[in-house]
PQR file with spaces between the fields and no chain letter, atoms N, CA, C, O and H, PARSE charges and radii, in Angstrom:
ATOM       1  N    UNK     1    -243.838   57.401  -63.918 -0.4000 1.5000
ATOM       2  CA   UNK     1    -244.204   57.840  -62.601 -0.0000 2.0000
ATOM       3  C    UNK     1    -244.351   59.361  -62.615  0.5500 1.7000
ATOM       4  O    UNK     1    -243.445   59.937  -63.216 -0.5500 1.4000
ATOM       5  N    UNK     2    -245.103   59.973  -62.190 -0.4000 1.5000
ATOM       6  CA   UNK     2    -245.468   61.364  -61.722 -0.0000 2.0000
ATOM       7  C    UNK     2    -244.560   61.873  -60.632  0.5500 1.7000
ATOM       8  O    UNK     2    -244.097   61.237  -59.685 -0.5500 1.4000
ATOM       9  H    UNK     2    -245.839   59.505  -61.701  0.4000 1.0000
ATOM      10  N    UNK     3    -244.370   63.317  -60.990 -0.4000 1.5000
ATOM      11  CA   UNK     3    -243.087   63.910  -60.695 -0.0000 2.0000
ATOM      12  C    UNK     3    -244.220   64.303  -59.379  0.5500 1.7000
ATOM      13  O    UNK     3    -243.751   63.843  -58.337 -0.5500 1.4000
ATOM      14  H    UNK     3    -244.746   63.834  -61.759  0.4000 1.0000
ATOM      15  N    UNK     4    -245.457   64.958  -59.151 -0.4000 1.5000
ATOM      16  CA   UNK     4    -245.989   65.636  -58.431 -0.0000 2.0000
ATOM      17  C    UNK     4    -247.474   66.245  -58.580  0.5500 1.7000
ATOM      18  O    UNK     4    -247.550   67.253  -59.282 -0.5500 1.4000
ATOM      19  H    UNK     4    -245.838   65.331  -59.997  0.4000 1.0000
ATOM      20  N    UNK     5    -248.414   65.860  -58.127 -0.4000 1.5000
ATOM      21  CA   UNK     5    -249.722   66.665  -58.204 -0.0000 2.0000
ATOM      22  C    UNK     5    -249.992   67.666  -57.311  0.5500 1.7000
ATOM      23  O    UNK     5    -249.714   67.633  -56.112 -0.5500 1.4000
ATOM      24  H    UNK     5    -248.353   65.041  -57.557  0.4000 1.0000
ATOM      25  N    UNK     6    -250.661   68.763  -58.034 -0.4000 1.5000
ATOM      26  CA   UNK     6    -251.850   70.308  -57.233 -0.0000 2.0000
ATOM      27  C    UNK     6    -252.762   69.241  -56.386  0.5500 1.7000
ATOM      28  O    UNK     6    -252.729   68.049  -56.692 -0.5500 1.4000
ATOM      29  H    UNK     6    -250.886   68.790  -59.008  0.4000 1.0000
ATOM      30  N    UNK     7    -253.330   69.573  -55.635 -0.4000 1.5000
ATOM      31  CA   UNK     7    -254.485   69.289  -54.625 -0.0000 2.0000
ATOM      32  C    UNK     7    -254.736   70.399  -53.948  0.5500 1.7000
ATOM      33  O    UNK     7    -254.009   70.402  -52.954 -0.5500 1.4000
ATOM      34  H    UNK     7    -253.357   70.542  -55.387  0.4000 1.0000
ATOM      35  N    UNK     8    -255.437   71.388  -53.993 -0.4000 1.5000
ATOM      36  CA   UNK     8    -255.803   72.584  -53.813 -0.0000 2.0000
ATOM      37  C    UNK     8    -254.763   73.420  -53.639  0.5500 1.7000
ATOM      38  O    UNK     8    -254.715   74.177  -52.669 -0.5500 1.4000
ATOM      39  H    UNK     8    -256.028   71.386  -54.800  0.4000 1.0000
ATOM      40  N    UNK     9    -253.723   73.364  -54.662 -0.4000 1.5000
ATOM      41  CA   UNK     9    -252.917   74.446  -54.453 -0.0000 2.0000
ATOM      42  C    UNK     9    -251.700   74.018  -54.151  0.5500 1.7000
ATOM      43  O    UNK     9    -250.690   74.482  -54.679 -0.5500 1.4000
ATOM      44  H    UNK     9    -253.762   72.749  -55.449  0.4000 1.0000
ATOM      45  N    UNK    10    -251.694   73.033  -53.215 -0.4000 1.5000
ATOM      46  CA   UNK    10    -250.615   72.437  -52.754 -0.0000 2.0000
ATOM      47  C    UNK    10    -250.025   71.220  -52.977  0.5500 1.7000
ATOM      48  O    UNK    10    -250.761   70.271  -52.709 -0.5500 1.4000
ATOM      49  H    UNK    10    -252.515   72.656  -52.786  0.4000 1.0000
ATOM      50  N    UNK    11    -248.884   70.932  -53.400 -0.4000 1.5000
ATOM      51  CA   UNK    11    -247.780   70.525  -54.550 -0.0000 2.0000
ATOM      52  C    UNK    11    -247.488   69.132  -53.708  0.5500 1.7000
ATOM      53  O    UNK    11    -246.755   69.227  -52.724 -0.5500 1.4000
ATOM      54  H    UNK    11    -248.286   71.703  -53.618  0.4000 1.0000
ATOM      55  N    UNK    12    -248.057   67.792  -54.073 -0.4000 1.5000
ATOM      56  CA   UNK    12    -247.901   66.531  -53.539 -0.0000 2.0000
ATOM      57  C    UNK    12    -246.934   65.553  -53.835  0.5500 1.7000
ATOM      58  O    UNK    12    -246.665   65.530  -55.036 -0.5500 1.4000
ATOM      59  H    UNK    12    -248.653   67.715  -54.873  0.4000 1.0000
ATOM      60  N    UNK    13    -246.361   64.791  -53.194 -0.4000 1.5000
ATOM      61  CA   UNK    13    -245.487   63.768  -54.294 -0.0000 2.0000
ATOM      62  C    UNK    13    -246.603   62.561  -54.622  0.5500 1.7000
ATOM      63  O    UNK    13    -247.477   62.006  -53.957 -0.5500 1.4000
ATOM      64  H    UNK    13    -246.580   64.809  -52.218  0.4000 1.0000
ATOM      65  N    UNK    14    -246.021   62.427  -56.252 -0.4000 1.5000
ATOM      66  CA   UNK    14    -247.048   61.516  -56.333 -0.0000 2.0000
ATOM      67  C    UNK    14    -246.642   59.786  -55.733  0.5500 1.7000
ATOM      68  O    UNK    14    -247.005   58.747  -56.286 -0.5500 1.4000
ATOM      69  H    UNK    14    -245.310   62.879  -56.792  0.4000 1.0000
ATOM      70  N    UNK    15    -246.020   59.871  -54.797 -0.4000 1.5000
ATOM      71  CA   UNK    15    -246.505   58.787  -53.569 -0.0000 2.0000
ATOM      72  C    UNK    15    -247.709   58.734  -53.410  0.5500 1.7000
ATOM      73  O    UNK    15    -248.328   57.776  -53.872 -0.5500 1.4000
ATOM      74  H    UNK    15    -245.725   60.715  -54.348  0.4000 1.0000
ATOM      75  N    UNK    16    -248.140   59.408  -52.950 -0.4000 1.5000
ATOM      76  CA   UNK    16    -249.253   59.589  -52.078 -0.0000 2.0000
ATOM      77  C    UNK    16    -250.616   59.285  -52.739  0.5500 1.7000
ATOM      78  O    UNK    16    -251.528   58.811  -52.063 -0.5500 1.4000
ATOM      79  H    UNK    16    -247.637   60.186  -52.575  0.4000 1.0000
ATOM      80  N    UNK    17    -250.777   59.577  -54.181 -0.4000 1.5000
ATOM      81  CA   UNK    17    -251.836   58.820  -54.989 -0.0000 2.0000
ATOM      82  C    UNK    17    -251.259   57.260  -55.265  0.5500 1.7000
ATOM      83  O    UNK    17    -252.157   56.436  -55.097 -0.5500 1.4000
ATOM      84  H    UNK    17    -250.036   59.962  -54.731  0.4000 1.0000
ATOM      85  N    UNK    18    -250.302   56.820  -55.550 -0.4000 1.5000
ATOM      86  CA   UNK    18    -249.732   55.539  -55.217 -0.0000 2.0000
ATOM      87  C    UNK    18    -250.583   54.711  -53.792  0.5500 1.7000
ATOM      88  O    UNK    18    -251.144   53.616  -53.748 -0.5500 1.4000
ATOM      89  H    UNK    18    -249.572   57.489  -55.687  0.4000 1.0000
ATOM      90  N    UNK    19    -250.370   55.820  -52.673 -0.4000 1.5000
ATOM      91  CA   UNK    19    -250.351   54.656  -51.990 -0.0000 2.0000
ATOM      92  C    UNK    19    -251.912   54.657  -51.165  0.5500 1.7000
ATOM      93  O    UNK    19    -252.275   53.978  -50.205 -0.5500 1.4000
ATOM      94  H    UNK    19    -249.914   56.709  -52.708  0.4000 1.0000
ATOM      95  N    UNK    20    -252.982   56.174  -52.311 -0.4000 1.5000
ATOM      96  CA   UNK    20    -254.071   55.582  -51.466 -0.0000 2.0000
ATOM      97  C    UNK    20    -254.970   54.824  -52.649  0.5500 1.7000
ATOM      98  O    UNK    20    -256.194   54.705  -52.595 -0.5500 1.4000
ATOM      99  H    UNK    20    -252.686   56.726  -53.091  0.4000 1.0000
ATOM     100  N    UNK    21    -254.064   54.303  -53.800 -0.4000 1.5000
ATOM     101  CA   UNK    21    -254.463   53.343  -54.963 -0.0000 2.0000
ATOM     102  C    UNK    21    -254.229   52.117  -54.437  0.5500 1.7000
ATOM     103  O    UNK    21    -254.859   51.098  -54.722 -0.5500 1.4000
ATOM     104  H    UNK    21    -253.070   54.400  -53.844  0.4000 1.0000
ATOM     105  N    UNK    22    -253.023   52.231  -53.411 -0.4000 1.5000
ATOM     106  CA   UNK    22    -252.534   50.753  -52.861 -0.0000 2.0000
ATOM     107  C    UNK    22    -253.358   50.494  -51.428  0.5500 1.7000
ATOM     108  O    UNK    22    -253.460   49.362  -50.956 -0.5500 1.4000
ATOM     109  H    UNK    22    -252.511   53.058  -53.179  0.4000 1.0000
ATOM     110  N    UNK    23    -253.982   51.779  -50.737 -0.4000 1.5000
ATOM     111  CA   UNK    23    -255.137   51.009  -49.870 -0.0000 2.0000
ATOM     112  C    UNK    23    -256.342   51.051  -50.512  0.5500 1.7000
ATOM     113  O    UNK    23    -257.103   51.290  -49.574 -0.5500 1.4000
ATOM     114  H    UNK    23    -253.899   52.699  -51.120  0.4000 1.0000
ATOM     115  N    UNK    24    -256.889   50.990  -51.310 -0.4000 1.5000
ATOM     116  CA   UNK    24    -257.889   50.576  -52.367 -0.0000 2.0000
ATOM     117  C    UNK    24    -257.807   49.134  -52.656  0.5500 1.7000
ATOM     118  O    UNK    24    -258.708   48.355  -52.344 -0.5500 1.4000
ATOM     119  H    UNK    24    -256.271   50.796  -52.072  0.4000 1.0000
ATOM     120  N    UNK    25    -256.863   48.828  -53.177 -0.4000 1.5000
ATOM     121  CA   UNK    25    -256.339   47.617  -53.713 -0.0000 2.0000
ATOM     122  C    UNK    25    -256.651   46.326  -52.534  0.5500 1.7000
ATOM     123  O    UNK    25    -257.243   45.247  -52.530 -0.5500 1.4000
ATOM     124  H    UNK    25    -256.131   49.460  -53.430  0.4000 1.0000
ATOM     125  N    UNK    26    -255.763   47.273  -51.442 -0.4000 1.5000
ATOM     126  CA   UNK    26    -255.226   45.965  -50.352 -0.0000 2.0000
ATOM     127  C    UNK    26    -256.834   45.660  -49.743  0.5500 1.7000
ATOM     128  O    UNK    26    -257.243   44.504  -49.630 -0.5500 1.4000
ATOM     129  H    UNK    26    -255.282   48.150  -51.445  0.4000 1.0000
ATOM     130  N    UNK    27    -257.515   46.629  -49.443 -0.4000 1.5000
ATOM     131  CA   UNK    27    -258.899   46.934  -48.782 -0.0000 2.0000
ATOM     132  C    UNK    27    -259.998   45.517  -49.545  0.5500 1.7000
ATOM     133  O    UNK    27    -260.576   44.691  -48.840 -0.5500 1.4000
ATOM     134  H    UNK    27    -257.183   47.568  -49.535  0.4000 1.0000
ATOM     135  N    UNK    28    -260.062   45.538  -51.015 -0.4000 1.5000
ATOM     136  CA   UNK    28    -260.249   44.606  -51.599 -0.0000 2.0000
ATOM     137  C    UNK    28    -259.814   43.044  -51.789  0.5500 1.7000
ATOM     138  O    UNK    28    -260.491   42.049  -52.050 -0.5500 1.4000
ATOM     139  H    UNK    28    -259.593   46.210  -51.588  0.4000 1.0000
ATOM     140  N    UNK    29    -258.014   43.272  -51.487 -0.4000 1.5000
ATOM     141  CA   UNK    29    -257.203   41.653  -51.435 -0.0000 2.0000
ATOM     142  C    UNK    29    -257.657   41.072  -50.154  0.5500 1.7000
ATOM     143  O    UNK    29    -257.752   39.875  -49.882 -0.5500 1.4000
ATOM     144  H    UNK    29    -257.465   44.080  -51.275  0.4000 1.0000
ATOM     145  N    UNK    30    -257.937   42.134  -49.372 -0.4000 1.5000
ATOM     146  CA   UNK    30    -257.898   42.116  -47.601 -0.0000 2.0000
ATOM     147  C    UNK    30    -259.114   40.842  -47.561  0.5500 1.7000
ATOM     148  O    UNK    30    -259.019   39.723  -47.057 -0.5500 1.4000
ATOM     149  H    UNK    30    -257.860   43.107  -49.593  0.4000 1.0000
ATOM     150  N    UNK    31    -260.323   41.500  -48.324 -0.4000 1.5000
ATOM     151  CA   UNK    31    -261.618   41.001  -47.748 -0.0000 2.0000
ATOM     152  C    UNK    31    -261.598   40.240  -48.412  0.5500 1.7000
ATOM     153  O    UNK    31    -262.507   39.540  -47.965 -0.5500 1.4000
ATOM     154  H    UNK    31    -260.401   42.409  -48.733  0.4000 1.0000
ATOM     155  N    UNK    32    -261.014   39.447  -49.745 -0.4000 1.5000
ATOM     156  CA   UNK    32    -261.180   38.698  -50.375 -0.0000 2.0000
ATOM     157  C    UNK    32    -260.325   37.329  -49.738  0.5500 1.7000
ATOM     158  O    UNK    32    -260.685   36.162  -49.891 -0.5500 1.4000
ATOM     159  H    UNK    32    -260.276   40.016  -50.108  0.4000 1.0000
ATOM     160  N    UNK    33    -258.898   37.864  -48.863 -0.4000 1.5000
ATOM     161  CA   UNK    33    -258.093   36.574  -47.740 -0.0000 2.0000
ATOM     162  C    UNK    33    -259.164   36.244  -46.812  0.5500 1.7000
ATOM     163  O    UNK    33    -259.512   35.103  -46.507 -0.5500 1.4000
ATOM     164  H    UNK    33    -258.605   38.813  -48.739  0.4000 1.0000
ATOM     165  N    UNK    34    -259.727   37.492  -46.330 -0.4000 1.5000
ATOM     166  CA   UNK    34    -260.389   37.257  -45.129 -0.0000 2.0000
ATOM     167  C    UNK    34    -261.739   35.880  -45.358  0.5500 1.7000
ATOM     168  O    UNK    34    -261.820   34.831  -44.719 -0.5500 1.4000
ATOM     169  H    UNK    34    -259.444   38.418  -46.578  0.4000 1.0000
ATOM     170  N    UNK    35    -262.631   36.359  -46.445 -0.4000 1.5000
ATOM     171  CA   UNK    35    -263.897   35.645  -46.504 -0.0000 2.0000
ATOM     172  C    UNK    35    -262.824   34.038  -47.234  0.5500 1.7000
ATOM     173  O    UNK    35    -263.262   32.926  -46.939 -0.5500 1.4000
ATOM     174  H    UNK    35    -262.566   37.211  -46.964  0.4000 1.0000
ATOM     175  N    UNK    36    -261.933   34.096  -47.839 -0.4000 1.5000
ATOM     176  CA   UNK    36    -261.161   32.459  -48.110 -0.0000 2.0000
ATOM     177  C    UNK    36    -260.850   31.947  -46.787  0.5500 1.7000
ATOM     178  O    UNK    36    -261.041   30.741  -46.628 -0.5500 1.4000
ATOM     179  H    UNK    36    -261.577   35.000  -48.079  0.4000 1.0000
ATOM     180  N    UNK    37    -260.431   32.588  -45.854 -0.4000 1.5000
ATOM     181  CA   UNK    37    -260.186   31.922  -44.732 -0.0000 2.0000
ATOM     182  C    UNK    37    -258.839   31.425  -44.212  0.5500 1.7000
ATOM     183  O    UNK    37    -258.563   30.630  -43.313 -0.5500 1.4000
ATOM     184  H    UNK    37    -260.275   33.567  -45.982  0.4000 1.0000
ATOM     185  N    UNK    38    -257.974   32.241  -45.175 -0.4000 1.5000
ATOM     186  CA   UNK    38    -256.077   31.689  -45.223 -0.0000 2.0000
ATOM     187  C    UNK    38    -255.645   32.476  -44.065  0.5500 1.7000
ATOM     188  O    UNK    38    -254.569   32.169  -43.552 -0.5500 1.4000
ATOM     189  H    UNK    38    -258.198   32.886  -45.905  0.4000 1.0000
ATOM     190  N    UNK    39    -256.443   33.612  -43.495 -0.4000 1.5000
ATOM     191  CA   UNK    39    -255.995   34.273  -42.159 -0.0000 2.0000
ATOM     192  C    UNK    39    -255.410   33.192  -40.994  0.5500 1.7000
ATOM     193  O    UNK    39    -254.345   33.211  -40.378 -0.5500 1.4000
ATOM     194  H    UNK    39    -257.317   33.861  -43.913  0.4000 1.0000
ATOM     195  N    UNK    40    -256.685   32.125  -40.938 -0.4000 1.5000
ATOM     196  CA   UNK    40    -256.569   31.054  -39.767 -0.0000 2.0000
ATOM     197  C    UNK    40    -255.242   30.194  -40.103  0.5500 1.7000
ATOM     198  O    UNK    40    -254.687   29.948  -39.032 -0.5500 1.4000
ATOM     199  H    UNK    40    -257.551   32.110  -41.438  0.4000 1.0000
ATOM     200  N    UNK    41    -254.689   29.771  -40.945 -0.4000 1.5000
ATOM     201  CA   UNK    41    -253.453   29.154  -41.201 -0.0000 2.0000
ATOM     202  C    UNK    41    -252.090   30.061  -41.388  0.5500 1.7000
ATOM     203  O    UNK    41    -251.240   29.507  -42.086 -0.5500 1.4000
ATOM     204  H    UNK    41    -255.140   29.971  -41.814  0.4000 1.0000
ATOM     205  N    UNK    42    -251.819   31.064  -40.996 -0.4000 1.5000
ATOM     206  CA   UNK    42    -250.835   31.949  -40.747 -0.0000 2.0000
ATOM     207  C    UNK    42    -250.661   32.482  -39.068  0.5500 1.7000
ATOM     208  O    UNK    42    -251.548   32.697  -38.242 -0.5500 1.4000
ATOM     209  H    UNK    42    -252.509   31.514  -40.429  0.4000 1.0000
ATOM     210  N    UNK    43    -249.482   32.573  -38.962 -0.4000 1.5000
ATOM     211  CA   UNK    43    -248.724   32.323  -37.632 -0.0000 2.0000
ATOM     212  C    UNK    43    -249.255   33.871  -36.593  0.5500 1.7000
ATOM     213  O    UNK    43    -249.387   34.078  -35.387 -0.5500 1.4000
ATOM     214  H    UNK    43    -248.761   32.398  -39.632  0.4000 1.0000
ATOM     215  N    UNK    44    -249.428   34.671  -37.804 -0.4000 1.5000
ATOM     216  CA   UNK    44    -249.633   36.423  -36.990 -0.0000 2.0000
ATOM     217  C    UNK    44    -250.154   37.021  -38.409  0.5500 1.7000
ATOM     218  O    UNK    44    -249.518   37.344  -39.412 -0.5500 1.4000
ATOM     219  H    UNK    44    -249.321   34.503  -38.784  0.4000 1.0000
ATOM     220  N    UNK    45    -251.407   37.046  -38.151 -0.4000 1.5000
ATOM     221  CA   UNK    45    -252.448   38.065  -38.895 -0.0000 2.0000
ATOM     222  C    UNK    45    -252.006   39.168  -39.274  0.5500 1.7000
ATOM     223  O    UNK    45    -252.172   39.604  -40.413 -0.5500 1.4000
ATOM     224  H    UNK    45    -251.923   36.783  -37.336  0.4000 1.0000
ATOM     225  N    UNK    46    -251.289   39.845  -38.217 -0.4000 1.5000
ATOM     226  CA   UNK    46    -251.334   41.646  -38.653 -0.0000 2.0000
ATOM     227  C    UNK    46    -250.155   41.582  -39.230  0.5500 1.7000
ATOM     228  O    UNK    46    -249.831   42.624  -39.799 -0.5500 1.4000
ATOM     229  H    UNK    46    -251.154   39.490  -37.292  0.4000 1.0000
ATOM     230  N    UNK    47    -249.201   40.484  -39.291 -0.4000 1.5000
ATOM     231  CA   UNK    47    -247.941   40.969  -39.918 -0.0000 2.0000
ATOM     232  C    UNK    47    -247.838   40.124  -40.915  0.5500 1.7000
ATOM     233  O    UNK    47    -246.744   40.044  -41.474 -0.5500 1.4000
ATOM     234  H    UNK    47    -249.464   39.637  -38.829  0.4000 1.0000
ATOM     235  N    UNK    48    -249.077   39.204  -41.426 -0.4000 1.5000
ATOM     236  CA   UNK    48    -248.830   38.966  -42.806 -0.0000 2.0000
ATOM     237  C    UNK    48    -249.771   39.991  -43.396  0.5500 1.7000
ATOM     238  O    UNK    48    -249.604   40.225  -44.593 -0.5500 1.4000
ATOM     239  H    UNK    48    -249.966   39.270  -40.972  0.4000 1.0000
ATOM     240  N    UNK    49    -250.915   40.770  -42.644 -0.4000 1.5000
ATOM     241  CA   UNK    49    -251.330   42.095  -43.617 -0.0000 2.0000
ATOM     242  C    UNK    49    -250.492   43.604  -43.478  0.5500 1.7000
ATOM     243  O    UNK    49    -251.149   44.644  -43.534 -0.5500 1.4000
ATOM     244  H    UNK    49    -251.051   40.581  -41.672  0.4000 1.0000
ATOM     245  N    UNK    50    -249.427   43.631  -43.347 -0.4000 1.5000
ATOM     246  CA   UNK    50    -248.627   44.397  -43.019 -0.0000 2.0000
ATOM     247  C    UNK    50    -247.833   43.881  -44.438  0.5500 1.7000
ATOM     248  O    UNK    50    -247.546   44.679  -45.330 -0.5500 1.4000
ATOM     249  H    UNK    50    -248.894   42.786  -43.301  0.4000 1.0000
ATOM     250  N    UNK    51    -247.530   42.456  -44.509 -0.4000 1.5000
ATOM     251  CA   UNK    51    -246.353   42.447  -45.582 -0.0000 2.0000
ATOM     252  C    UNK    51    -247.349   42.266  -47.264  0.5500 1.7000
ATOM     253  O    UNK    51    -246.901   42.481  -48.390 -0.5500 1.4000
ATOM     254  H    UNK    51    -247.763   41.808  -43.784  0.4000 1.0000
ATOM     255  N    UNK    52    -248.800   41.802  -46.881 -0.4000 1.5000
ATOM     256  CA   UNK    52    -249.383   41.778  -47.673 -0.0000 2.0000
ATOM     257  C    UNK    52    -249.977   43.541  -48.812  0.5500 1.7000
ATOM     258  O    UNK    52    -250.278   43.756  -49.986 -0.5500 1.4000
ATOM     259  H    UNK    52    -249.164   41.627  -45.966  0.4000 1.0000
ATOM     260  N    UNK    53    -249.874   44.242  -47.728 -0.4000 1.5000
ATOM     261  CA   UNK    53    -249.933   45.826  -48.072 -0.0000 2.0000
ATOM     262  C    UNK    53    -248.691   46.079  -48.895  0.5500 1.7000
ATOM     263  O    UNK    53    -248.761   46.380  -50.086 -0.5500 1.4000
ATOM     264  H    UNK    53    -249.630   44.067  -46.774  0.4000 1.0000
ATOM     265  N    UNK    54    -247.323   45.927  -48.104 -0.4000 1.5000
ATOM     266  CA   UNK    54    -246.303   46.387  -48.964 -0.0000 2.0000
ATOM     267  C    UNK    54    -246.061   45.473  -50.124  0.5500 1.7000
ATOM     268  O    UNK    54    -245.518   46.007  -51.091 -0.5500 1.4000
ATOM     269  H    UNK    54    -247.266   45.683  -47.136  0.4000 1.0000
ATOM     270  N    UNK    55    -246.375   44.111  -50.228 -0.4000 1.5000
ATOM     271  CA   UNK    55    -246.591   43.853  -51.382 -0.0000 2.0000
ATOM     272  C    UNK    55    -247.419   44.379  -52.579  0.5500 1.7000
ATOM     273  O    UNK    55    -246.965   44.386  -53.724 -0.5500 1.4000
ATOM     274  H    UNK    55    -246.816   43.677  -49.442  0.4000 1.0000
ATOM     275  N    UNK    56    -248.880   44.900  -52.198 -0.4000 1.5000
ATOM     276  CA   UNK    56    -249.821   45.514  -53.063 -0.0000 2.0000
ATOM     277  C    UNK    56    -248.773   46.833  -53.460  0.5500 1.7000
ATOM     278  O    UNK    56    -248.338   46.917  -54.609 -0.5500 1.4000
ATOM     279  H    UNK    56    -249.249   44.895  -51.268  0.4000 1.0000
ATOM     280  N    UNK    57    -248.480   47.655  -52.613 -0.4000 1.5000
ATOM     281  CA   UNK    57    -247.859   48.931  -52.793 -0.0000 2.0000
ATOM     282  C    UNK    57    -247.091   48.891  -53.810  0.5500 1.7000
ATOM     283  O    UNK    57    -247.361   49.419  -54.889 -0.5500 1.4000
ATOM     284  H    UNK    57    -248.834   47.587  -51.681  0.4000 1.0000
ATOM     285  N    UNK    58    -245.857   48.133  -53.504 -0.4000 1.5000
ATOM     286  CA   UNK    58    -244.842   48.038  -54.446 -0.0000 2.0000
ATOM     287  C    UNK    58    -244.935   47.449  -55.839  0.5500 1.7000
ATOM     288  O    UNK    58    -244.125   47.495  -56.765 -0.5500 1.4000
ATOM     289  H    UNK    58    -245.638   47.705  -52.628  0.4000 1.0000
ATOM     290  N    UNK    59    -246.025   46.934  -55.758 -0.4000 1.5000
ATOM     291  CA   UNK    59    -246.120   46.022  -56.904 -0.0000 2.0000
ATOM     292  C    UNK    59    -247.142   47.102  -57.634  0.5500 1.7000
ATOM     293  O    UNK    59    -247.044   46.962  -58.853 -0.5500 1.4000
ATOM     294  H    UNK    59    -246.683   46.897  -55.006  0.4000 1.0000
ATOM     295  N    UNK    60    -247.654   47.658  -57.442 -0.4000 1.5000
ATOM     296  CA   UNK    60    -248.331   49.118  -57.727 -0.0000 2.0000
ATOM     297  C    UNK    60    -247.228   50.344  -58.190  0.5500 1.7000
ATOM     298  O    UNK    60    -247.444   51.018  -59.197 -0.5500 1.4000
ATOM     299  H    UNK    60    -247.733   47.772  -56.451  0.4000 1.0000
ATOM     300  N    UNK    61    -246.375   50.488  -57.584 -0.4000 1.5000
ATOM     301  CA   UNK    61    -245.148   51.363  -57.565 -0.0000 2.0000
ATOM     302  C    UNK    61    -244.414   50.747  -58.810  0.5500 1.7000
ATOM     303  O    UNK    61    -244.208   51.293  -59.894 -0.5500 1.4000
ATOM     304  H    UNK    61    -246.200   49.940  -56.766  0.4000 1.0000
ATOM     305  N    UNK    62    -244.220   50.038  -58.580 -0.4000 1.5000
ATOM     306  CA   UNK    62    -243.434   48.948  -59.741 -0.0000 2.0000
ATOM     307  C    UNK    62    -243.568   48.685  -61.134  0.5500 1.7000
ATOM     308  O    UNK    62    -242.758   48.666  -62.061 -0.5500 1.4000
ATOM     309  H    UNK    62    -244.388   49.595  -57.700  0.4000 1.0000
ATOM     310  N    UNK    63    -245.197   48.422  -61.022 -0.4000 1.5000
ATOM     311  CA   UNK    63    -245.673   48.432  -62.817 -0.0000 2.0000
ATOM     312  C    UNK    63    -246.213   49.579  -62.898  0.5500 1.7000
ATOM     313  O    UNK    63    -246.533   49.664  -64.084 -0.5500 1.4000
ATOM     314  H    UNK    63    -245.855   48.437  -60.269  0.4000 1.0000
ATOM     315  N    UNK    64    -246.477   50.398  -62.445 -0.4000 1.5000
ATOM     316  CA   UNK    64    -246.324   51.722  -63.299 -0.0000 2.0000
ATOM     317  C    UNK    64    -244.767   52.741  -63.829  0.5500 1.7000
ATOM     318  O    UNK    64    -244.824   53.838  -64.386 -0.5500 1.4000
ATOM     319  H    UNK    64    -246.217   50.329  -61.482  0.4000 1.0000
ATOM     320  N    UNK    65    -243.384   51.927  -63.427 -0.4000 1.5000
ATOM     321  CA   UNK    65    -242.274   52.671  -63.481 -0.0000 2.0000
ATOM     322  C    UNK    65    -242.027   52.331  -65.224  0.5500 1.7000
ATOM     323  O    UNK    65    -242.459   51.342  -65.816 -0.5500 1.4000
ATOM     324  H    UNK    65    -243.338   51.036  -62.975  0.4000 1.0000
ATOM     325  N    UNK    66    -241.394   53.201  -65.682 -0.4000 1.5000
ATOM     326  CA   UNK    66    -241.036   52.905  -66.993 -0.0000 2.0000
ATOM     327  C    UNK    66    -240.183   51.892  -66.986  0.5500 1.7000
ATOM     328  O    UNK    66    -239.731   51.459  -68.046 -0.5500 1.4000
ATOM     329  H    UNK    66    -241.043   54.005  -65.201  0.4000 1.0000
């Protein structure tokens, strides 16, 4: 894991490339639930893509840790 990136100067944690790798990711899992159609058989949409994000995230966070 990365201790920290420059971005014009200014000193980032590398969270933050983590987690706009993990809305990349989800943006892609997203449209790929959506056009299958598993949205309609779940109880609340936004909070299985809510847990579906922190799944991408972490699991992103995760296999990149030594």
């Amino acid at each position: 894991m990365l201790r920290e990136i420059t971005l014009f100067g200014a000193l980032l944690p590398s969270i933050v490339v983590y987690f706009f790798g993990a809305v990349l990711l989800y943006l892609l899992v997203d449209r790929l639930v959506l056009k299958l159609g598993l949205y309609r058989v779940v109880w609340h949409p936004p909070l299985v893509r809510l847990a579906l994000f922190a799944c991408v995230f972490s699991g992103l966070v995760l296999s990149t840790a030594p």
